[in-house]
C-alpha positions as CSV (number, residue, x, y, z in Angstrom):
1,X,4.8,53.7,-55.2
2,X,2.5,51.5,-52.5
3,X,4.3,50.8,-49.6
4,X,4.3,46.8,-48.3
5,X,5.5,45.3,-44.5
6,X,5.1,41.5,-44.5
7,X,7.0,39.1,-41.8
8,X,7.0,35.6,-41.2
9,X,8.7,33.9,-38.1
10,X,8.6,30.7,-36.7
11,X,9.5,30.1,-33.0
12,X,8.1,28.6,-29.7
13,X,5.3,30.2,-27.8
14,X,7.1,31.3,-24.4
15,X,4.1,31.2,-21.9
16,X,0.6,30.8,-21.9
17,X,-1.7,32.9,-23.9
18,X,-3.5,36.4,-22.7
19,X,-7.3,36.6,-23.9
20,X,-9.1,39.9,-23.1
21,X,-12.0,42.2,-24.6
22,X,-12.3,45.7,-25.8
23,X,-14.6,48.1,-24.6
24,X,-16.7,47.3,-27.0
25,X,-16.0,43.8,-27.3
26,X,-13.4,42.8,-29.9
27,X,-11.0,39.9,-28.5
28,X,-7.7,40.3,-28.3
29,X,-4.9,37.8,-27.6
30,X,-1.1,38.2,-27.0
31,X,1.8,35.8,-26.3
32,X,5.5,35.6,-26.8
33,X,7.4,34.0,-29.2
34,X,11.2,32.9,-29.3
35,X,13.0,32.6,-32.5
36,X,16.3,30.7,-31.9
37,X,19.5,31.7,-34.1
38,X,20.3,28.7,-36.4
39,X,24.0,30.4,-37.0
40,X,24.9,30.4,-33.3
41,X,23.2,27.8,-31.1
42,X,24.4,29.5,-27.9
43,X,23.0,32.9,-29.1
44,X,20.1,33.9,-27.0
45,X,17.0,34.1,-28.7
46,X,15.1,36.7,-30.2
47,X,11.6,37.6,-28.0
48,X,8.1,38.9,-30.0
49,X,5.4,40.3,-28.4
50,X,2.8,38.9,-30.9
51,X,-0.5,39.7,-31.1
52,X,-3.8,38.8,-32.7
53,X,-7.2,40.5,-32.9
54,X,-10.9,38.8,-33.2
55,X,-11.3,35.2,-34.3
56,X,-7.2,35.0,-34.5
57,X,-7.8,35.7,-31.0
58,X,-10.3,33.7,-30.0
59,X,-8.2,30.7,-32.4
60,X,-4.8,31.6,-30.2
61,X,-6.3,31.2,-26.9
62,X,-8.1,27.7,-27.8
63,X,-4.9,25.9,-29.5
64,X,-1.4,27.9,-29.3
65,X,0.1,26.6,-26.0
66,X,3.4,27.4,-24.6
67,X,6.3,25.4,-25.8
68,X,4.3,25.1,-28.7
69,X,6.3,25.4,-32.4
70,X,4.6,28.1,-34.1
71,X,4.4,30.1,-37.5
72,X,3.0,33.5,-37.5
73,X,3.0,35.9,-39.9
74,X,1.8,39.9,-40.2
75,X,2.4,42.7,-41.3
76,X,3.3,45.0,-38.7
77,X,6.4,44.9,-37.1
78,X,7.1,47.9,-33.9
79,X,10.5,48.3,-32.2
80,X,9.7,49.6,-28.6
81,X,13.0,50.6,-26.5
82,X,12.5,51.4,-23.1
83,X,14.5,51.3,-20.1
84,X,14.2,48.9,-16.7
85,X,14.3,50.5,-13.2
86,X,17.7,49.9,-12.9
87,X,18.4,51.9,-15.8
88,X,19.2,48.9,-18.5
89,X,18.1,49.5,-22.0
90,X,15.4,47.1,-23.2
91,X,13.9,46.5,-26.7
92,X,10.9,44.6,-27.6
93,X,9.8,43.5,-31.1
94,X,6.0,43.6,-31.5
95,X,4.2,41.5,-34.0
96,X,0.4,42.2,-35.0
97,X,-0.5,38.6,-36.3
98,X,-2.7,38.0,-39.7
99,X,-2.1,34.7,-39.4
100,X,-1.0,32.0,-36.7
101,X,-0.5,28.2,-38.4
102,X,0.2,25.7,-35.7
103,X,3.6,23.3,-36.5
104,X,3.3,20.3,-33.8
105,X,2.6,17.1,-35.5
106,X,-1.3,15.5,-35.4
107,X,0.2,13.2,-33.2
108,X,1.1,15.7,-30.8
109,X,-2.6,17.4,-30.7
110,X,-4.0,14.0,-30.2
111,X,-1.4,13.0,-27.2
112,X,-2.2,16.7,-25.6
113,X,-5.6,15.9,-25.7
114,X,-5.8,12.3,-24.4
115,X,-3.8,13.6,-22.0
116,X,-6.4,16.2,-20.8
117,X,-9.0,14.5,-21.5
118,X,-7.3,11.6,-18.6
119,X,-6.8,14.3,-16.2
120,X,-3.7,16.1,-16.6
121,X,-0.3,14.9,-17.2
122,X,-1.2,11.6,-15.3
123,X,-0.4,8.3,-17.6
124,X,-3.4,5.7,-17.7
125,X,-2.0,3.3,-16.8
């Protein structure tokens, strides 16, 4: 019997994206992703380490901004555990992307880009 992993989550980008190159010069992007708990509000949320490889790279590091809503689906999930230098117990979730679809509303591309395209944040008036 074949064996199949798919995942889907959908979450807000939690800082800016990380663009780098291979040896031999493949692009590779990573960023975090928070998926808030719709059951418990004041549950922390879940953290993924996602990842993405060529023109999903490339793709990530032009448009997925932090704060950004986000849907990203692949199909390779890793647990990680590790343990801080105080001697806590961490886990990480690590998501290698096939796909990243971008959830803001047209309206909120165009504002984004008047807005950089003015200067920064600074209103125009």
């Amino acid at each position: 019997m074949p064996n199949f992993e798919h995942h889907l989550i959908v979450g807000h980008v939690g800082g800016d994206v990380t663009l780098r190159y291979t040896q031999s010069g493949v692009a590779v992007a990573s960023f975090s992703l928070a998926v808030n708990d719709r059951r418990n509000k004041d549950a922390p949320p879940t953290w993924y380490r996602v990842t993405c490889w060529r023109q999903l790279a490339e793709f990530a590091n032009e448009y997925v901004r932090k704060g950004a809503p986000l849907l990203v689906s692949g199909g390779r999930l890793v647990q990680s555990e590790w343990q801080t230098d105080a001697g806590e117990k961490r886990t990480s979730l690590e998501l290698t992307a096939d796909a990243v679809t971008l959830l803001g509303s047209k309206a909120d591309a165009e504002a984004e880009t008047a807005a950089e395209a003015s200067g920064g944040d600074e209103f125009p008036f």
